[in-house]
Structure formats: structure tokens, C-alpha cells
Biotite code that builds the C-alpha atoms (Angstrom):
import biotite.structure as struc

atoms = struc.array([
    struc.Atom([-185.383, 134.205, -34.013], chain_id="A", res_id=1, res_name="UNK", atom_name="CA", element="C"),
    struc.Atom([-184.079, 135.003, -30.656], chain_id="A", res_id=2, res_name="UNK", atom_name="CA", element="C"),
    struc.Atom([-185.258, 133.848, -27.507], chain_id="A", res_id=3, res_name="UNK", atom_name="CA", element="C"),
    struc.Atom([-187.510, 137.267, -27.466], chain_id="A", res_id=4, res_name="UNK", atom_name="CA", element="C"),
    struc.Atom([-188.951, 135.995, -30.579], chain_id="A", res_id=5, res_name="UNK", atom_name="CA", element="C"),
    struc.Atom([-189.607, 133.209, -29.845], chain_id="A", res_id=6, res_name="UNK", atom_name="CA", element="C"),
    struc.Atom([-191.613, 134.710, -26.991], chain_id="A", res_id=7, res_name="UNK", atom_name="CA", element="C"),
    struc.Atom([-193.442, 137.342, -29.117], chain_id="A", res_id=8, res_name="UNK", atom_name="CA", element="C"),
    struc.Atom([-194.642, 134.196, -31.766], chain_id="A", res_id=9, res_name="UNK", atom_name="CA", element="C"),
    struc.Atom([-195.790, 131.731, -28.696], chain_id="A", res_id=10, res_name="UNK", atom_name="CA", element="C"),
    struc.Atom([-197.683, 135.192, -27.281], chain_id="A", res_id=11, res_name="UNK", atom_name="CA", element="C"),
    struc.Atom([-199.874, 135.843, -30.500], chain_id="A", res_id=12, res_name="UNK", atom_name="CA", element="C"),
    struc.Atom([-201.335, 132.517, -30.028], chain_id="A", res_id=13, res_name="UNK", atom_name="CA", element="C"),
    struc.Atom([-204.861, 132.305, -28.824], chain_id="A", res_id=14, res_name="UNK", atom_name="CA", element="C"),
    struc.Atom([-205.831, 129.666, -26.274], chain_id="A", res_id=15, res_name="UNK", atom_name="CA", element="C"),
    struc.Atom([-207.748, 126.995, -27.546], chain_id="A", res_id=16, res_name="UNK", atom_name="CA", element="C"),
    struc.Atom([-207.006, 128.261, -30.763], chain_id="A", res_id=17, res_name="UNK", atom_name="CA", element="C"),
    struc.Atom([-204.855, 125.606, -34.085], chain_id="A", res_id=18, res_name="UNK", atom_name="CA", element="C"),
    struc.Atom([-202.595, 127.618, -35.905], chain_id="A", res_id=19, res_name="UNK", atom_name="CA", element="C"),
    struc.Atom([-200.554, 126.690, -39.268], chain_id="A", res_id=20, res_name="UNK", atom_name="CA", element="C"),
    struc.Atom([-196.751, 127.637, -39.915], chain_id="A", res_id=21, res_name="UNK", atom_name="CA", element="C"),
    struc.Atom([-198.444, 129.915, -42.655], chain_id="A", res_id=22, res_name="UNK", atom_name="CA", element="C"),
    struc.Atom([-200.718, 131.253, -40.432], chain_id="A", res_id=23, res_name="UNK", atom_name="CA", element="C"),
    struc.Atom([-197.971, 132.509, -37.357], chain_id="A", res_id=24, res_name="UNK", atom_name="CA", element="C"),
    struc.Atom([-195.821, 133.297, -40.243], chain_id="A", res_id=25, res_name="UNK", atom_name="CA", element="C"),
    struc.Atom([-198.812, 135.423, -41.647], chain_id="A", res_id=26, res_name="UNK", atom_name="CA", element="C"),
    struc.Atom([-199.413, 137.116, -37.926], chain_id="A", res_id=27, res_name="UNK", atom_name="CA", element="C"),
    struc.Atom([-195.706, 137.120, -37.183], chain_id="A", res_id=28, res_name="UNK", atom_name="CA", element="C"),
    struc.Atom([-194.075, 138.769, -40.435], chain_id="A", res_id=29, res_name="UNK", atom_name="CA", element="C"),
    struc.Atom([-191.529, 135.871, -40.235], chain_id="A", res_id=30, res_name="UNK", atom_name="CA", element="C"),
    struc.Atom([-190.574, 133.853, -42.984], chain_id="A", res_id=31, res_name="UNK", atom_name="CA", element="C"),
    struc.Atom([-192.523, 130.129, -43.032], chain_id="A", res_id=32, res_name="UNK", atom_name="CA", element="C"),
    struc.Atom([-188.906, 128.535, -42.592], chain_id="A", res_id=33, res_name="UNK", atom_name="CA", element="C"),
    struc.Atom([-187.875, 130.475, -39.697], chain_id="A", res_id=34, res_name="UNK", atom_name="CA", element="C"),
    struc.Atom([-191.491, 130.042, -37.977], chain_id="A", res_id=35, res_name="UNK", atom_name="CA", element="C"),
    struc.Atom([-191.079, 126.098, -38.633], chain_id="A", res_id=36, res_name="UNK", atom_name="CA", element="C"),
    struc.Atom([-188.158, 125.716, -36.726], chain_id="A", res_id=37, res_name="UNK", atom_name="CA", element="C"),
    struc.Atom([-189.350, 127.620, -33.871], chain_id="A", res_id=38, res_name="UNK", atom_name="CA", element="C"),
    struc.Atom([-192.604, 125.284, -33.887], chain_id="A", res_id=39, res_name="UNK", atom_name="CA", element="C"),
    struc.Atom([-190.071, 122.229, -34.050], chain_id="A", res_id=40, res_name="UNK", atom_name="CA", element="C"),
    struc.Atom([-188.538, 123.985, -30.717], chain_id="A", res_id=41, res_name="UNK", atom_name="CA", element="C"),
    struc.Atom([-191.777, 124.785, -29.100], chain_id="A", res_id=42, res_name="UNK", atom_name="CA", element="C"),
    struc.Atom([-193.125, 121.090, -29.743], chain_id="A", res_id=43, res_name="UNK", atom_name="CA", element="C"),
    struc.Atom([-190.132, 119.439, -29.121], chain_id="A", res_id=44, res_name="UNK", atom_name="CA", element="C"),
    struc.Atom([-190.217, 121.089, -25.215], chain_id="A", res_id=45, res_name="UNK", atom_name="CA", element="C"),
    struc.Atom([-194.146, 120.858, -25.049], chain_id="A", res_id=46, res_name="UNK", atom_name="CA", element="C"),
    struc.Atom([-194.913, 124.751, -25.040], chain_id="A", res_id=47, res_name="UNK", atom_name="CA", element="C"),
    struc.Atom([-197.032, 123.960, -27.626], chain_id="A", res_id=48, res_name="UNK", atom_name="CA", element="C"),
    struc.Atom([-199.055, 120.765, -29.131], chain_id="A", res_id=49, res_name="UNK", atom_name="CA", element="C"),
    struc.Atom([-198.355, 119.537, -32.607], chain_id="A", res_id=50, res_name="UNK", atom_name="CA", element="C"),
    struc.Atom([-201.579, 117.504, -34.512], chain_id="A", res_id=51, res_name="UNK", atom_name="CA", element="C"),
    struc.Atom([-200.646, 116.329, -37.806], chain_id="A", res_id=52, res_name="UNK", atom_name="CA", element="C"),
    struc.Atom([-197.607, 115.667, -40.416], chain_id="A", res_id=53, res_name="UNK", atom_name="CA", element="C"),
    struc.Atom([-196.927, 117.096, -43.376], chain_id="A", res_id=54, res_name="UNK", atom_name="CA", element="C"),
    struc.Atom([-199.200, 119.961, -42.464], chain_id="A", res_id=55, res_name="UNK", atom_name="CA", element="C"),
    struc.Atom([-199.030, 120.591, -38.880], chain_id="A", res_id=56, res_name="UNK", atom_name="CA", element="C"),
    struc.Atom([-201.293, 122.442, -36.515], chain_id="A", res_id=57, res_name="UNK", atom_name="CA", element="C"),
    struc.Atom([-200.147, 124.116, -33.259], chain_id="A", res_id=58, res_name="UNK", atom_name="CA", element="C"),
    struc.Atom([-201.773, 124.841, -30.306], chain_id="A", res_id=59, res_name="UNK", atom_name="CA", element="C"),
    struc.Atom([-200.051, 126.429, -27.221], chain_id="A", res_id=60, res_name="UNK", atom_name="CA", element="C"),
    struc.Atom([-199.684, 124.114, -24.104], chain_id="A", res_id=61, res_name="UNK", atom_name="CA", element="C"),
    struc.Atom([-201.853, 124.880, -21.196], chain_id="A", res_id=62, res_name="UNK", atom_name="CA", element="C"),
    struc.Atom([-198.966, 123.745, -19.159], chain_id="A", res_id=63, res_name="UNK", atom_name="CA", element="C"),
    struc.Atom([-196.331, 126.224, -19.634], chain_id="A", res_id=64, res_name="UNK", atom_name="CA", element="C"),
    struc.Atom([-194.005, 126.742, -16.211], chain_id="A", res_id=65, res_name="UNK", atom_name="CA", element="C"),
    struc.Atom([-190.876, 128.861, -18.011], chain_id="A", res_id=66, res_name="UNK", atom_name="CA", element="C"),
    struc.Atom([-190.965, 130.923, -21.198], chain_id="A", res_id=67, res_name="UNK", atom_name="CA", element="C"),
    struc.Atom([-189.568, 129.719, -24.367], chain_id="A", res_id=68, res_name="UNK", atom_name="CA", element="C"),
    struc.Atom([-187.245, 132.046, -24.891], chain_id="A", res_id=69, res_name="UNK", atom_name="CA", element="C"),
    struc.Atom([-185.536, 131.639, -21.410], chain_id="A", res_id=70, res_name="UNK", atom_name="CA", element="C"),
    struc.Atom([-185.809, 127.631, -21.845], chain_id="A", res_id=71, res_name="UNK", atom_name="CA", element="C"),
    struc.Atom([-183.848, 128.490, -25.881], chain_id="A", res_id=72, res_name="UNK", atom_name="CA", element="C"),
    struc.Atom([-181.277, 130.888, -23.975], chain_id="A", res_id=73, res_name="UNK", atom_name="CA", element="C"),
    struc.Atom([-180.817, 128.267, -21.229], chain_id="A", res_id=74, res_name="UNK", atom_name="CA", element="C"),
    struc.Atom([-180.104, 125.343, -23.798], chain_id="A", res_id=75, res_name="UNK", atom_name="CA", element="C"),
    struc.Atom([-177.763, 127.803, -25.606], chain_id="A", res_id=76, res_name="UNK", atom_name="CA", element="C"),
    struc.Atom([-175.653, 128.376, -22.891], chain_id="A", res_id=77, res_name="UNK", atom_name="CA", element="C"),
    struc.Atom([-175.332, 124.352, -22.025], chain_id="A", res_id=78, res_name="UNK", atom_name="CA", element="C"),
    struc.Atom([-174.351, 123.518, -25.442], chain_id="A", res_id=79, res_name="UNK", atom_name="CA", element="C"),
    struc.Atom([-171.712, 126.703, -25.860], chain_id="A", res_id=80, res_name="UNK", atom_name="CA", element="C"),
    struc.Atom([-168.231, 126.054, -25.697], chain_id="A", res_id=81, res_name="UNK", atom_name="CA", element="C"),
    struc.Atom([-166.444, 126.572, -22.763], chain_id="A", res_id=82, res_name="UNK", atom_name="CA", element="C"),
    struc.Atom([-169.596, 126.675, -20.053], chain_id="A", res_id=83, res_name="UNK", atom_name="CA", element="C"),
    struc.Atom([-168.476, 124.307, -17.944], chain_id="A", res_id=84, res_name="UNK", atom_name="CA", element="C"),
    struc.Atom([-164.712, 124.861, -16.873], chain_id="A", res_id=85, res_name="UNK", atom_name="CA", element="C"),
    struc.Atom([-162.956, 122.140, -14.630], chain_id="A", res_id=86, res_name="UNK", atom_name="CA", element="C"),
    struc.Atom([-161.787, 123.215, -11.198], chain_id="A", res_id=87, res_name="UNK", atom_name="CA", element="C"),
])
């Protein structure tokens, strides 16, 4: 999923509201695997809270100051080769 995507999946989440991988994949239309990793993403950079283990719920952060899918295009660009060039 792109950055827009990752957008449109963090959107269709209700506040106050636990969702499964199943159940985003189920609103979504995404496969379960690709909707995990984007809940690994969103967790990992608190756009969302993750309660549980082997069967996670999400809920979307109250606290969100940038999108997710400018934060994943951001962290793309730092980690391509070649960004930085010495002067």
C-alpha cells in the first residue's frame, strides 16, 4: 500500500472504535497480510494503538499531528539511496 493507502485504511477507522486486521482487511478490500504490515507501521509511529498479541486490536491515536502516508513517504525518501549527496 502506498502512502495514499495507507491514508484511506487509517480514515475508515471510527474513533473510539477496536478494529482487527480481518476486520480493516474486510472494510478495506486488502489482503490480511498487506493490512498487517500497515498496522505494524501505524503502531510502530503511534497513529494508532495496538492492545493485544497474537490477535491484535487497533484503535486510531487521538494524537495524530501528520498523516501516515506523508510520515511513510518521508521515511522512504531518508532511507533511498542517494538522498543525501556530500557538498
Amino acid at each position: 500500500m502506498e502512502g495514499s493507502g495507507i491514508d484511506s485504511l487509517l480514515a475508515m477507522m471510527a474513533k473510539g472504535k477496536y478494529y482487527s486486521v480481518q476486520d480493516l482487511a474486510n472494510l478495506s478490500s486488502q489482503p490480511q497480510i498487506a493490512v498487517a504490515g500497515v498496522m505494524k507501521f501505524l503502531a510502530k509511529y503511534s497513529f494508532v494503538e495496538r492492545l493485544g498479541v497474537n490477535d491484535p486490536l487497533f484503535i486510531k491515536s487521538t494524537k495524530i499531528s501528520i498523516s501516515p502516508g506523508e510520515a511513510a513517504n518521508v521515511l522512504s525518501m531518508l532511507v533511498a539511496p542517494n538522498v543525501i549527496t556530500e557538498q
